[in-house]
ChimeraX commands (.cxc) that place a marker at each C-alpha (Angstrom):
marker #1 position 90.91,94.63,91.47 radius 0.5
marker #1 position 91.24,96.43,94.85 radius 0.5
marker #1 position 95.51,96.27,94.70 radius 0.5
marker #1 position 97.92,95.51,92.78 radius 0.5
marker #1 position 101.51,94.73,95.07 radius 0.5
marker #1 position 105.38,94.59,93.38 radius 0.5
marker #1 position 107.47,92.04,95.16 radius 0.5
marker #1 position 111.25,92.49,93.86 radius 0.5
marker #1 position 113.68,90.02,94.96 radius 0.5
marker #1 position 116.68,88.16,93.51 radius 0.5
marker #1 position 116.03,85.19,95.62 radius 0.5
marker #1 position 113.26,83.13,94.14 radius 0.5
marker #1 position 112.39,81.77,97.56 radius 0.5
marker #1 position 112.18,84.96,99.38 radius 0.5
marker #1 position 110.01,86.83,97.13 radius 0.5
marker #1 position 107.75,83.40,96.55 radius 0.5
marker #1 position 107.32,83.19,100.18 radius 0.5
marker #1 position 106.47,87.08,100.37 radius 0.5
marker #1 position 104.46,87.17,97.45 radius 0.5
marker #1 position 102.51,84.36,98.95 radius 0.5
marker #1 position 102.29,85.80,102.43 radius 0.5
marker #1 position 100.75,88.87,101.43 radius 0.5
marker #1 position 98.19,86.85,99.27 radius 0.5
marker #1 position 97.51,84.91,102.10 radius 0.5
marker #1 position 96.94,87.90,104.32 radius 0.5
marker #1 position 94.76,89.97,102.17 radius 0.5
marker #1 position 92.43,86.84,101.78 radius 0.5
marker #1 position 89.16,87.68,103.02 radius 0.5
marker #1 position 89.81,91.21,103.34 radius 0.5
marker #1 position 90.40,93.02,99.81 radius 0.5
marker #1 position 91.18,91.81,96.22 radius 0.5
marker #1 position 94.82,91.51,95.96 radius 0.5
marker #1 position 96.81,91.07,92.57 radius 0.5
marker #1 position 100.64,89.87,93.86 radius 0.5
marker #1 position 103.45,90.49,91.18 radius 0.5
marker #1 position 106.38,89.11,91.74 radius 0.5
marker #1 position 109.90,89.94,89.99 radius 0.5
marker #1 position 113.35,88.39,90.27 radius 0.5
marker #1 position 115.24,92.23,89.30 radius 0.5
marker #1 position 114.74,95.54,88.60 radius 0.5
marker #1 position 114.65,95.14,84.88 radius 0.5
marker #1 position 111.78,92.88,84.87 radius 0.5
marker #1 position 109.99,95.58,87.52 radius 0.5
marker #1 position 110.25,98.17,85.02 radius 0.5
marker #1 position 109.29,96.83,81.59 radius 0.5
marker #1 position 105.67,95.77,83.80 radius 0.5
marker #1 position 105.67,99.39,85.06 radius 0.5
marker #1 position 103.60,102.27,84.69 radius 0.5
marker #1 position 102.22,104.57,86.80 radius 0.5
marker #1 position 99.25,103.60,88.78 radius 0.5
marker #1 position 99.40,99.97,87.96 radius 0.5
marker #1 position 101.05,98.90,91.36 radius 0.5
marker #1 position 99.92,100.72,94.82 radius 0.5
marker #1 position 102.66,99.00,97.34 radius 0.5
marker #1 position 106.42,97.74,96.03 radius 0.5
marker #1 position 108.46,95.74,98.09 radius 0.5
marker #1 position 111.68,96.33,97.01 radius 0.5
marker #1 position 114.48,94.25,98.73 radius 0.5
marker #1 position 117.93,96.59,99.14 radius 0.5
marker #1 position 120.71,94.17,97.63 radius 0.5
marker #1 position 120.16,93.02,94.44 radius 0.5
marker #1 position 122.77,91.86,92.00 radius 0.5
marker #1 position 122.74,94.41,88.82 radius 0.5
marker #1 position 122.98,92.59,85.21 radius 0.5
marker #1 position 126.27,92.00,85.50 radius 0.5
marker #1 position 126.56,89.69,88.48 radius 0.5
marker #1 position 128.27,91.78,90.55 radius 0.5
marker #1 position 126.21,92.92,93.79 radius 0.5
marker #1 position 126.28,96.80,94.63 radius 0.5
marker #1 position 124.36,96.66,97.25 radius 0.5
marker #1 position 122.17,99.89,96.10 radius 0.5
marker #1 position 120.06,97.91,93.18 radius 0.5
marker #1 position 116.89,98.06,94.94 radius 0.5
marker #1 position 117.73,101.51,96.62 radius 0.5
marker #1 position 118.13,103.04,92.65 radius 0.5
marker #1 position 115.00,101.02,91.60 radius 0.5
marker #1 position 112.64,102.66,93.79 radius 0.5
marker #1 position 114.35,105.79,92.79 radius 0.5
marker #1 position 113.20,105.72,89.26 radius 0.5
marker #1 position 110.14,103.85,90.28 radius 0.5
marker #1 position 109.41,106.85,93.00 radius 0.5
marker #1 position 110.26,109.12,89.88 radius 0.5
marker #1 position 107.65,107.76,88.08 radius 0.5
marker #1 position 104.50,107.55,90.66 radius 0.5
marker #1 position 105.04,109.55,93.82 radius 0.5
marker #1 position 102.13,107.78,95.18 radius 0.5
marker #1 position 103.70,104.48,94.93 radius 0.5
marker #1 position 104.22,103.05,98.54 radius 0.5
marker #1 position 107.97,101.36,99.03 radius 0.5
marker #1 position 108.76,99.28,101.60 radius 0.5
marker #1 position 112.11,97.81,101.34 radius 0.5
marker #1 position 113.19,94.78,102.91 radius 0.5
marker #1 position 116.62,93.21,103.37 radius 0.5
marker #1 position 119.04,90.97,105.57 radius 0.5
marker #1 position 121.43,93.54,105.87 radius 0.5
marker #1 position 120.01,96.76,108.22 radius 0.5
marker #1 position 123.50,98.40,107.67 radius 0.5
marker #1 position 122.03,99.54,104.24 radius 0.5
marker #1 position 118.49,101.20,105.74 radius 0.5
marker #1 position 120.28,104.32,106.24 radius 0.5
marker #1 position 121.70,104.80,102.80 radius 0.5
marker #1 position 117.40,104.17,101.89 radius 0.5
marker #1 position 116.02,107.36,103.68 radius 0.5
marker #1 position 116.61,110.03,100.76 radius 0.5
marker #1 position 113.70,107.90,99.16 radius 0.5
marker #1 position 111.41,108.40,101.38 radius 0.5
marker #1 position 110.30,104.66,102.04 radius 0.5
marker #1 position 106.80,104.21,103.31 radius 0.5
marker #1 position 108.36,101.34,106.02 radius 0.5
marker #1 position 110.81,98.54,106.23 radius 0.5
marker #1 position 110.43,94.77,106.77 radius 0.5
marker #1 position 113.54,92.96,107.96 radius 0.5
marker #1 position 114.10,89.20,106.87 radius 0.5
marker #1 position 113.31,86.42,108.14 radius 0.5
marker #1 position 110.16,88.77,108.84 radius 0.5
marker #1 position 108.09,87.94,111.76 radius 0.5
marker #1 position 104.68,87.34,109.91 radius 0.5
marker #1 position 103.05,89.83,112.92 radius 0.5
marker #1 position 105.76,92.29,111.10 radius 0.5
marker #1 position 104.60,91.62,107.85 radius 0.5
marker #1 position 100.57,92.00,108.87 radius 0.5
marker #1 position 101.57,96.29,110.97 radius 0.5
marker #1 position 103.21,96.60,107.31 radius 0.5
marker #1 position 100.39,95.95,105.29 radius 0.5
marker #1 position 97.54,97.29,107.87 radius 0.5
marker #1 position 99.06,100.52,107.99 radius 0.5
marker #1 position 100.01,100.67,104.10 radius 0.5
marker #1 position 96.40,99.92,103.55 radius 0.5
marker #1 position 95.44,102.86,106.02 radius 0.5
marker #1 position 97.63,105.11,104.15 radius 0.5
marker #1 position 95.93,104.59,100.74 radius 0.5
marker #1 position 92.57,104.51,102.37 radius 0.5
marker #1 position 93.19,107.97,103.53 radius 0.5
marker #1 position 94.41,108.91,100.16 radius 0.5
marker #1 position 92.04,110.99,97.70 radius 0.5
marker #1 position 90.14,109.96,95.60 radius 0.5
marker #1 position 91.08,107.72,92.10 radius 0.5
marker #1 position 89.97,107.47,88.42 radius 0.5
marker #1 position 90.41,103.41,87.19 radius 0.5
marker #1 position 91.66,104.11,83.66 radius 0.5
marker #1 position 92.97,101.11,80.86 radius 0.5
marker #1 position 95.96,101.28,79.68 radius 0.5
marker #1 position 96.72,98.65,77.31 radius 0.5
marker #1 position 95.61,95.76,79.02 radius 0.5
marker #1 position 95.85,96.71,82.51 radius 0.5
marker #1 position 93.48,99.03,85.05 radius 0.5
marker #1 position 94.90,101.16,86.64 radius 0.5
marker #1 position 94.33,104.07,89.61 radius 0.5
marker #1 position 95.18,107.43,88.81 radius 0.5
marker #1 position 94.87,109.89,91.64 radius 0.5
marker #1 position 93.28,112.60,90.45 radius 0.5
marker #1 position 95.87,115.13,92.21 radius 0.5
marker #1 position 98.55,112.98,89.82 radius 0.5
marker #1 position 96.33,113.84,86.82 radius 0.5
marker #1 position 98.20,117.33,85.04 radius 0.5
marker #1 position 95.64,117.22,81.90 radius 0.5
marker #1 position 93.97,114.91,79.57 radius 0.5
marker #1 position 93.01,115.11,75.97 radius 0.5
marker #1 position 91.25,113.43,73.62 radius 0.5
marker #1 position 92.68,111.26,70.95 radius 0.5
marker #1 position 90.55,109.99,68.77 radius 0.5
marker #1 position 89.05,107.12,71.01 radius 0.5
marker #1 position 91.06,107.34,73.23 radius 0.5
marker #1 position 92.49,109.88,76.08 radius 0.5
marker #1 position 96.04,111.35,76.48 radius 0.5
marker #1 position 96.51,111.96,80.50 radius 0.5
marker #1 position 99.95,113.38,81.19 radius 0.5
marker #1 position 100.56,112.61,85.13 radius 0.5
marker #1 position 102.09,115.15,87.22 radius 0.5
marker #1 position 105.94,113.14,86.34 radius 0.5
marker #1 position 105.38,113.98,83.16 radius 0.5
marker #1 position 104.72,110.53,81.95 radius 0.5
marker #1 position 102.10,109.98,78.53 radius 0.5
marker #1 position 98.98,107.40,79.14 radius 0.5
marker #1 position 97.05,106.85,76.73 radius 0.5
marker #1 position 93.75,105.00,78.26 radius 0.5
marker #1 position 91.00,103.21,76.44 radius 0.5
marker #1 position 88.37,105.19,77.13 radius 0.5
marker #1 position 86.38,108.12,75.65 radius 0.5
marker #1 position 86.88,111.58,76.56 radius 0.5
marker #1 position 83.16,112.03,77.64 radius 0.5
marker #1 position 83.11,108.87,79.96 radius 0.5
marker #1 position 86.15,110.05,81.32 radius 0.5
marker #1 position 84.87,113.75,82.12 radius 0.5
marker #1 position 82.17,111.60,84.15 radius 0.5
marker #1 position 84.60,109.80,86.22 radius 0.5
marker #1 position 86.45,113.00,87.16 radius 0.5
marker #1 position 83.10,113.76,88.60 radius 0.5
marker #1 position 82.90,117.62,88.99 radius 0.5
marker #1 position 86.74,117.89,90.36 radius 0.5
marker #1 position 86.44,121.37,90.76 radius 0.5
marker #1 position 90.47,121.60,90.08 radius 0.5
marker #1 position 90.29,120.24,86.28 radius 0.5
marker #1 position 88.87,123.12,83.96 radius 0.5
marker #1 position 87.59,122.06,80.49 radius 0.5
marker #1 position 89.43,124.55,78.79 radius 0.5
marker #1 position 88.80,123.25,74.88 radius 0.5
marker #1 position 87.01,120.64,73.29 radius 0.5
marker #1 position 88.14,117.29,74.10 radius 0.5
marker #1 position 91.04,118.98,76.49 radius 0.5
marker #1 position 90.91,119.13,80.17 radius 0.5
marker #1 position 93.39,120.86,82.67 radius 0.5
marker #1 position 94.20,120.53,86.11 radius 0.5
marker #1 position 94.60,123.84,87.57 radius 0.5
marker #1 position 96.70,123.22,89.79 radius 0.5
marker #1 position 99.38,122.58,87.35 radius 0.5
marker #1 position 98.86,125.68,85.15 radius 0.5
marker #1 position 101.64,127.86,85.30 radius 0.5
marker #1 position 100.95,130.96,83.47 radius 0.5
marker #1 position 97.76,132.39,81.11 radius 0.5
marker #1 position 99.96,133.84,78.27 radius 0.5
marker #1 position 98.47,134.69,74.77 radius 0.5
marker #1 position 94.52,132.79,75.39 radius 0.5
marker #1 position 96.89,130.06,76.32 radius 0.5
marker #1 position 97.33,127.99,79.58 radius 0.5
marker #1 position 100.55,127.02,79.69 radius 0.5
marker #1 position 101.37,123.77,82.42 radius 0.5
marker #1 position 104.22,123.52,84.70 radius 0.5
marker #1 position 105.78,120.80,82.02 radius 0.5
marker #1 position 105.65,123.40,79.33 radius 0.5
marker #1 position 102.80,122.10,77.44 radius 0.5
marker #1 position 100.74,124.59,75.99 radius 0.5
marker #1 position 96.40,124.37,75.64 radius 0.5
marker #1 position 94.28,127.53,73.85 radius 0.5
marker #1 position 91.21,128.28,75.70 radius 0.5
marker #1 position 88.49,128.54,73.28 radius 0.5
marker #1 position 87.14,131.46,72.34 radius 0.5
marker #1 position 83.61,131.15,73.04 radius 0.5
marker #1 position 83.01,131.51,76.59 radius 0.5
marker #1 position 86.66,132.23,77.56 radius 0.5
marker #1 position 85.54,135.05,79.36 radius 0.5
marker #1 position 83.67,132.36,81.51 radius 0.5
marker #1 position 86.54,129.73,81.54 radius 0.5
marker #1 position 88.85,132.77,82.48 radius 0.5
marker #1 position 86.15,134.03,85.78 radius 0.5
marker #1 position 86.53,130.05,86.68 radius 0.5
marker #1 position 90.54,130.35,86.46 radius 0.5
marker #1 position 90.32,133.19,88.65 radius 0.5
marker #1 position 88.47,132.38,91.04 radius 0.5
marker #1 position 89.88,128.63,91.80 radius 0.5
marker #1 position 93.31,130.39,92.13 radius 0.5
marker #1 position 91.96,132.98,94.50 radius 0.5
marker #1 position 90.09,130.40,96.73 radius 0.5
marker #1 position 93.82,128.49,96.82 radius 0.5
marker #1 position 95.10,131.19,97.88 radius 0.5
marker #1 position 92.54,131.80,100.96 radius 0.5
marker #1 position 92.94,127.77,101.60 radius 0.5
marker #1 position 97.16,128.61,102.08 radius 0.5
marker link #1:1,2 radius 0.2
marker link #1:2,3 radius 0.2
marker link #1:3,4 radius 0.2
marker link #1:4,5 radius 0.2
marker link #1:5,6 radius 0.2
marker link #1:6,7 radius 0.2
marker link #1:7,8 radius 0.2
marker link #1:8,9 radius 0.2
marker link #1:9,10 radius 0.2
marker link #1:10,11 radius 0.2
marker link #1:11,12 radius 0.2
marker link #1:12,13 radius 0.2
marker link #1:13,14 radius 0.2
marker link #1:14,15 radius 0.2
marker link #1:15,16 radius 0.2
marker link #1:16,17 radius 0.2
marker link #1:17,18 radius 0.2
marker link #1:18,19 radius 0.2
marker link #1:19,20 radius 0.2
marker link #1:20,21 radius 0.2
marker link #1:21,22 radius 0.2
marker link #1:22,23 radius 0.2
marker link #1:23,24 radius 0.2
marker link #1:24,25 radius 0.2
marker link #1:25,26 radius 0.2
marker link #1:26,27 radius 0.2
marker link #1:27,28 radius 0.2
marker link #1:28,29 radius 0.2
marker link #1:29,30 radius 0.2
marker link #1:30,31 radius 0.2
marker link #1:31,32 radius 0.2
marker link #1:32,33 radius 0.2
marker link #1:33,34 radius 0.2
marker link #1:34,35 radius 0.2
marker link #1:35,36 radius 0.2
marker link #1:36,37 radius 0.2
marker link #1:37,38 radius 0.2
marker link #1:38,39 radius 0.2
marker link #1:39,40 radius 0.2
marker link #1:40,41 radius 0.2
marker link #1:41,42 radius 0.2
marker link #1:42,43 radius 0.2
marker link #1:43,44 radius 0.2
marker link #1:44,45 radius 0.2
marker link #1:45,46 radius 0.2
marker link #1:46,47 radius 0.2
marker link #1:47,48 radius 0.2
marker link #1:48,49 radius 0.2
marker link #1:49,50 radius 0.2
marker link #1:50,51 radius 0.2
marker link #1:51,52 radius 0.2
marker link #1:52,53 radius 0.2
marker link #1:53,54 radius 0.2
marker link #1:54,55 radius 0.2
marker link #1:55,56 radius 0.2
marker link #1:56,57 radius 0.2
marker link #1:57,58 radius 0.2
marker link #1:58,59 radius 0.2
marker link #1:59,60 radius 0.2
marker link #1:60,61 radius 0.2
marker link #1:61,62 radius 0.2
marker link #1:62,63 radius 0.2
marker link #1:63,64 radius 0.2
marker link #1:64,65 radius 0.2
marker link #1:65,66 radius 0.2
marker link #1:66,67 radius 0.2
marker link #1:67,68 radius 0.2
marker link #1:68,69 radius 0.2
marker link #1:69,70 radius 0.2
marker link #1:70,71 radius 0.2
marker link #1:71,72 radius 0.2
marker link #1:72,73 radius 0.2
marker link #1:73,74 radius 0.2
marker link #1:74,75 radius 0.2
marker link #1:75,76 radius 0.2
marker link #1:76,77 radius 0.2
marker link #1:77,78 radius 0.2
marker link #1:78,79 radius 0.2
marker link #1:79,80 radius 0.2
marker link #1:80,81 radius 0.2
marker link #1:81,82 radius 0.2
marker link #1:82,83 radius 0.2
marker link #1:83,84 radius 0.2
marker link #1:84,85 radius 0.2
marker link #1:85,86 radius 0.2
marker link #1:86,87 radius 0.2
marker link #1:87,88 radius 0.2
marker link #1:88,89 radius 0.2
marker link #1:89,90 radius 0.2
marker link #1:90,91 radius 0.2
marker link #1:91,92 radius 0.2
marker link #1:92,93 radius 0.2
marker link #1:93,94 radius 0.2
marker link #1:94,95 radius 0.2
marker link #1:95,96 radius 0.2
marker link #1:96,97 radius 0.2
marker link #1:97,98 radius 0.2
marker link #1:98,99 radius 0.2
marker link #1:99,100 radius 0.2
marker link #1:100,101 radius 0.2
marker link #1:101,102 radius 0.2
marker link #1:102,103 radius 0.2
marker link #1:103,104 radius 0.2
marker link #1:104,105 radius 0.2
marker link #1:105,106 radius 0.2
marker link #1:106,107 radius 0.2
marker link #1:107,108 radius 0.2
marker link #1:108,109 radius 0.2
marker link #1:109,110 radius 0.2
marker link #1:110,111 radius 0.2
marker link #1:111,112 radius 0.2
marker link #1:112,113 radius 0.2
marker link #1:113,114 radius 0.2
marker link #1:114,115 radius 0.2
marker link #1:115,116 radius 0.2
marker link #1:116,117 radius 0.2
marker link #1:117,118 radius 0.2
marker link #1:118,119 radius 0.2
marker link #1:119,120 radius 0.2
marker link #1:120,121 radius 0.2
marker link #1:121,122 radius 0.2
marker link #1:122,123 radius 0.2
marker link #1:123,124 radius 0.2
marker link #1:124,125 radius 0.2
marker link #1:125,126 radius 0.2
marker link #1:126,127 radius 0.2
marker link #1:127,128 radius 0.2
marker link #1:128,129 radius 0.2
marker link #1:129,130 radius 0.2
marker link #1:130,131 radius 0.2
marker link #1:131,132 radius 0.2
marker link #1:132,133 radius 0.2
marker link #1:133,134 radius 0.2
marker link #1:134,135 radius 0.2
marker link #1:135,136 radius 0.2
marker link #1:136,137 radius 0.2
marker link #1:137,138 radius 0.2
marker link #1:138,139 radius 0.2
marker link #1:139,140 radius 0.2
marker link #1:140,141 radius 0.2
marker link #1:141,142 radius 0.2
marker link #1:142,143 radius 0.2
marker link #1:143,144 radius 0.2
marker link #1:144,145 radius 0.2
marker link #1:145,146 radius 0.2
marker link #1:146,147 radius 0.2
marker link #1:147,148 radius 0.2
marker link #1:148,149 radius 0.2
marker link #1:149,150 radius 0.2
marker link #1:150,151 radius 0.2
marker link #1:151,152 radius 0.2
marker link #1:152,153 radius 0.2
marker link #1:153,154 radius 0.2
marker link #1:154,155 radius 0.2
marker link #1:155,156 radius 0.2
marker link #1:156,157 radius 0.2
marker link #1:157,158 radius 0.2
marker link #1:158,159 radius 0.2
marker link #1:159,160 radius 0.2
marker link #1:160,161 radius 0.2
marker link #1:161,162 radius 0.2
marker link #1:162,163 radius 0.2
marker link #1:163,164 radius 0.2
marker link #1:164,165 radius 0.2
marker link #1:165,166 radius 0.2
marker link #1:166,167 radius 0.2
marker link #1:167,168 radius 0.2
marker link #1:168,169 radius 0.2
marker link #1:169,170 radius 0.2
marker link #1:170,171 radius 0.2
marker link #1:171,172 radius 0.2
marker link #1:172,173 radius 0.2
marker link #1:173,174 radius 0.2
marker link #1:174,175 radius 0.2
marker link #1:175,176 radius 0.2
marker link #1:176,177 radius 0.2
marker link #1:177,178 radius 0.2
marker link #1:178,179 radius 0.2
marker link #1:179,180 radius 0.2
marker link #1:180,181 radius 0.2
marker link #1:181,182 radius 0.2
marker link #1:182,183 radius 0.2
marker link #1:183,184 radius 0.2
marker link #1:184,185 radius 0.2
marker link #1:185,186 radius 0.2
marker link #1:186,187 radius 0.2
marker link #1:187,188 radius 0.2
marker link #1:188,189 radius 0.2
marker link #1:189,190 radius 0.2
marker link #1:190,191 radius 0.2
marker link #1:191,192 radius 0.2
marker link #1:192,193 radius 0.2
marker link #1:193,194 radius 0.2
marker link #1:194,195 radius 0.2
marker link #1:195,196 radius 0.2
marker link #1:196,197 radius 0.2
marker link #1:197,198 radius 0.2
marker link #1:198,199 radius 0.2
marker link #1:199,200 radius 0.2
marker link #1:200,201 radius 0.2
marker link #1:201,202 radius 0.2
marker link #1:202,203 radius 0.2
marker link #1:203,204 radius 0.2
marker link #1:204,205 radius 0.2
marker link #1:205,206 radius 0.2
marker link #1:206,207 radius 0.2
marker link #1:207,208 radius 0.2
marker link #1:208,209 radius 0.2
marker link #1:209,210 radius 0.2
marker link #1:210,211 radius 0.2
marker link #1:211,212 radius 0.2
marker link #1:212,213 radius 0.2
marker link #1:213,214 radius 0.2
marker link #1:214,215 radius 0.2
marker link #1:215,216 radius 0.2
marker link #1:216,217 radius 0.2
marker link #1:217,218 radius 0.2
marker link #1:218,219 radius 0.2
marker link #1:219,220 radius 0.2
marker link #1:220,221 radius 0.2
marker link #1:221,222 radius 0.2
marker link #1:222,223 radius 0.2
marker link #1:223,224 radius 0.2
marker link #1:224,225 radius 0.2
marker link #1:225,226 radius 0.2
marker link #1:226,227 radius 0.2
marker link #1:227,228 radius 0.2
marker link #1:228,229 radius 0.2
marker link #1:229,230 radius 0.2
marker link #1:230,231 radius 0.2
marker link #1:231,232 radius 0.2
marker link #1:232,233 radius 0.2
marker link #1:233,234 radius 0.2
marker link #1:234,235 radius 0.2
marker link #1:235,236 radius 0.2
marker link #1:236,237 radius 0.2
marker link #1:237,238 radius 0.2
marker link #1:238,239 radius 0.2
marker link #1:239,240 radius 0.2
marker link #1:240,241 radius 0.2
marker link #1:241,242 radius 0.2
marker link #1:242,243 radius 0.2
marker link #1:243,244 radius 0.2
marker link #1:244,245 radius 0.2
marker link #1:245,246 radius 0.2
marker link #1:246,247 radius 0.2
marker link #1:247,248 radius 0.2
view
């Protein structure tokens, strides 16, 4: 599955018709898996991160209660943006009036309804441009989904029996079905994840301090470097951070 796409909507026919139009427009051209969702609580329990690369989010949605806010959708693809910074939003509403109270989250575009479908195909070509710029992705499963992970999203991974723990750079806990060793392959030589222990990787990017053999990550968590060959692991440590620095 090339995509996985969130449609959030209140109105059944509105996010049928969307749902459908994207379907229709990706037909031919990539495989497309179209999710659509009548509220924000039915967004989240589906979500995790990497499972969906493009939300559309519409701006007024009732909350649980009935009563419409206005700022449903807005505070949905805050937690959702929380959760996968890589996650493109595109909100789309009646009411433009609201657009302005969307910018703090840093939408990827907007799509105004009734949508001319020539509207709805710039969206999607230049969403799809976006990600196909974006680095490059380990397909993990998580229970019985695939997801992408972009590796820049990945803070460290360790094993767990037969599986692998990958905390994301939110802070959020995956554990995939795979093993440790076929998921070292897929990372494919990243030269910024350091294999720092047996069955535990780290993404250097996200170590914060060496302290006591110790890296300890930006989240707190804490790995020891082995002793054998931490001399080596250390001259690797070094010398990634000094080439970042050049790089800045």
């Amino acid at each position: 599955m090339d995509y996985r796409i969130a449609v959030v909507d209140d109105t059944r026919s509105d996010r049928e018709k969307l749902a459908s139009d994207i379907a229709a427009w990706f037909r031919g051209k990539r495989e497309v898996e179209v999710n659509a969702f009548p509220n924000a609580e039915s967004m989240l329990r589906s979500f995790i991160p990497g499972r969906y690369r493009i939300a559309f989010i519409d701006i007024i949605m009732p909350e649980e209660n009935g009563a419409s806010r206005g700022e449903n959708g807005i505070a949905l693809a805050t937690r959702l943006k929380a959760m996968d910074s890589k996650l493109l939003v595109i909100f789309y509403t009646t009411s433009r009036e609201y657009v302005f109270d969307a910018f703090s989250i840093h939408p990827f575009d907007y799509l105004v309804k009734p949508y001319d479908p020539m509207a709805l195909s710039r969206v999607l070509t230049d969403a799809l441009s976006s990600l196909d710029e974006s680095e490059a992705a380990i397909s993990v499963r998580v229970d019985r989904s695939i997801i992408s992970l972009p590796l820049s999203q990945i803070m460290s991974a360790s094993s767990q029996a037969h599986s692998v723990e990958v905390v994301t750079a939110e802070g959020v806990k995956l554990r995939t079905n795979t093993t440790f060793s076929d998921f070292e392959k897929h990372i494919g030589g990243d030269r910024r994840f350091l294999l720092c222990n047996r069955g535990v990787m780290v993404n250097m990017d996200f170590v914060l301090t060496v302290e006591n053999g110790s890296f300890r990550m930006i989240n707190g968590d804490i790995f020891t470097i082995k002793t054998k060959g931490r001399g080596d692991i250390m001259n690797l440590f070094t010398q990634y951070q000094f080439e970042k620095l050049k790089r800045k």
